[in-house]
C-alpha positions, 0 to 999 in steps of 0.5 A: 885852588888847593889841586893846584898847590899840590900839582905845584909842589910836585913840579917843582918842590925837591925829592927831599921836600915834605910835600903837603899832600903827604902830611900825616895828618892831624890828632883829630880828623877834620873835615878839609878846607877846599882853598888852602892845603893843611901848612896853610891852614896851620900857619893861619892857626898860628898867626890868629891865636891869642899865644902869638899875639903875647909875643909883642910883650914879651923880652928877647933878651932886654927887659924893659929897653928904652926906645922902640926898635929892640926886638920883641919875641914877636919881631924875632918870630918874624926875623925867623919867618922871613929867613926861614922862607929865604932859605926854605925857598932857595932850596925848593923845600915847603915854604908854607911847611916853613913859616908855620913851624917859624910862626909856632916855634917860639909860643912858649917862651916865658914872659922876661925871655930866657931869664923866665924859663930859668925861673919855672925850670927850677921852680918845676924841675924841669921846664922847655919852651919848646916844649911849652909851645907843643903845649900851647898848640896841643891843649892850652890855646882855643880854651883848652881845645887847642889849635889841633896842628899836623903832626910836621908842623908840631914835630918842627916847632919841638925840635927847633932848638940846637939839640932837636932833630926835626923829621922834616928839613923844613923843621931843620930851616927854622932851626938854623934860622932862629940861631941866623936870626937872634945871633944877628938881631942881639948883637944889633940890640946890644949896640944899640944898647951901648954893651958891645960895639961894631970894633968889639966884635970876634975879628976872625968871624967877622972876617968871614961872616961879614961887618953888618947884619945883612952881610952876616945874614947874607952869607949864613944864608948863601952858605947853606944854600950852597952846601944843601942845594939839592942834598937830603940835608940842610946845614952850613959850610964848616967854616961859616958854622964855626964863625956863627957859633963862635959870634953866638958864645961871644954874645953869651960871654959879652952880653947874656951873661954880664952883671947888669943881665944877671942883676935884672935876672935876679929880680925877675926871678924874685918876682916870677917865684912869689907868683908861683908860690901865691898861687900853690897856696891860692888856688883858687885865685887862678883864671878858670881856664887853669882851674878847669885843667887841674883834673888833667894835670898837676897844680904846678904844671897848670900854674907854669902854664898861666905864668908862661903865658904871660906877657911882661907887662901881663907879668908885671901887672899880675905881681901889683895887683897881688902885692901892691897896694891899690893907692900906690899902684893907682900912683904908678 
C-alpha cells in the first residue's frame, strides 16, 4: 500500500513537491508502518492527540459568542486543512504533507485566542504559538513523550505565521492558507456579530477579491494557482496579495482592536495573570505532568505550558475553583 503511495508521488507530484519518501525522518528512529507513509502517520498523530481536541474550546477571535456557528480554533483548523489541500493539490504538491502541517499548526494557541498569548508574552517575556505548538509535539503531548513528528511536518507547523519561512512549499500552502482562511471567516463572524457589515467593507478590495466569502476564497486560491503552477514558489498575483492584506489591516483596525475587544482582553488578562501568579507561589497545586517537567525546565515555562494548554472553559473552570467559593460556584 505504501509502495504505491511512493510510486504514486513520483508520477505525479511536482519536481518541486516534497516527496514522502524523501523525509528526513524523525528525532527517534521507529520502526515503519507498512500502510501509511510518514505524513500520514503524522497527520493521525495529530488528529487523535489530546492538543487538538482542546481546539473546539478554544477562542478564534470572539469570547464566549452567543450562537453556534462562530468559529472555533478548531473550525479554523479545518478551514485551513481544507484550503491548504485545494491549493497543495492543484499545484501537484503533498497533500498528506499539507494537511498534517494544517492539522498541527495551531496546537499552541492559548485559551481566549490572541488575547491569551499576549498575556503569557508578557508575563514570560517572550511566548509564540507557534512556537508552543513545536512544543506540544516535541515534549508535552503523550505524557511527556511527545508525538515524535518528521522533521517537514514540525518545520512547517514553526514556520506557519507571516514571518516564518518554511524549507518545503507544502509549509508555504498552510501559511498562505491560514491568512485565506481567518481573513475570511472573521469577517463572516463579525457580521454576524453586528461589528462590520457586508457595505462596510474596503470597496477596492472587494472589487477584486469578491463580495462573499466563496468568492474571496475563490480567487486568493485561483490566484496562487495561477502564479505558482509549476514554479519552486508558492505565493499570489501583487494584486490579489495587496487586497488580502489590506482586508487583513481593515479586520485589525475595525474588529481585533475595537473597545468592546480590548474591554474582554483586559479581563481575560486579569483572570490568566492571577493563574500564573497562583501557581509561581503554588507549585505544588500544578497537575503532575507540569510537576514531572520542572527538572527539564523553568517553573514559568512549565506554568505557560498547562495555561496554554487550556481550553476557555478549562481556563475559566481552573479560575473558579482557585477563586471562587464552592457555594456560589455550585449557584452558576
Amino acid at each position: 500500500m505504501k509502495e504505491i503511495t511512493y510510486k504514486k508521488e513520483e508520477m505525479f507530484l511536482s519536481p518541486f513537491a516534497t516527496r514522502s519518501i524523501d523525509t528526513k525522518g524523525r528525532k527517534v528512529a521507529e520502526e515503519e508502518c507498512p500502510l501509511r507513509t510518514e505524513f500520514q502517520r503524522d497527520r493521525d498523530r495529530i488528529a487523535h492527540s489530546k492538543a487538538f481536541r482542546r481546539l473546539k474550546n478554544k477562542t478564534q477571535v470572539f469570547l464566549a459568542p452567543e450562537g453556534d456557528h462562530y468559529r472555533t480554533r478548531m473550525t479554523h483548523t479545518l478551514d485551513v486543512s481544507q484550503i491548504a489541500r485545494s491549493i497543495s493539490r492543484s499545484l501537484d504538491l503533498n497533500e498528506d504533507l499539507t494537511e498534517a502541517i494544517a492539522l498541527g499548526h495551531d496546537l499552541g494557541h492559548t485559551p481566549f485566542g490572541h488575547a491569551g498569548e499576549r498575556t503569557l508574552q508578557k508575563l514570560l517575556g517572550a511566548f509564540d504559538h507557534s512556537k508552543q505548538s513545536l512544543r506540544i509535539v516535541d515534549v508535552l503531548e503523550k505524557d511527556g513523550e511527545g508525538l515524535n513528528l518528521t522533521w517537514e511536518v514540525k518545520d512547517g507547523i514553526v514556520n506557519h505565521q507571516t514571518e516564518g519561512n518554511p524549507h518545503t512549499l507544502e509549509g508555504h500552502v498552510v501559511r498562505l492558507a491560514d491568512k485565506i482562511a481567518y481573513v475570511n471567516h472573521d469577517i463572516d463572524d463579525a457580521i454576524r456579530a453586528g461589528l462590520i457589515t457586508v457595505e462596510g467593507l474596503p470597496s477596492e478590495y472587494i472589487k477584486i477579491l469578491g463580495s462573499t466569502a466563496r468568492e474571496r476564497i475563490n480567487t486568493m486560491i485561483t490566484s496562487i494557482y495561477n502564479e505558482s503552477k509549476g514554479q519552486s514558489f508558492v505565493r499570489m498575483s501583487p494584486e490579489v496579495h495587496r487586497a488580502t492584506y489590506g482586508l487583513r489591516d481593515f479586520m485589525f483596525a475595525e474588529v481585533y482592536g475595537r473597545e468592546q475587544a480590548r474591554q474582554e482582553e483586559e479581563r481575560t488578562d486579569r483572570m490568566l495573570t492571577v493563574m500564573f501568579e497562583f501557581y509561581l507561589k503554588n507549585p505544588d497545586r500544578l497537575p503532575e505532568l507540569y510537576k514531572k517537567r520542572l527538572g527539564n525546565c523553568t517553573l514559568e515555562q512549565s506554568i505557560a505550558d498547562y495555561i496554554s494548554g487550556m481550553s476557555d472553559t478549562y481556563a475559566v473552570h481552573v479560575f473558579q475553583t482557585l477563586y471562587m467559593p464552592s457555594s456560589y460556584k455550585l449557584s452558576l
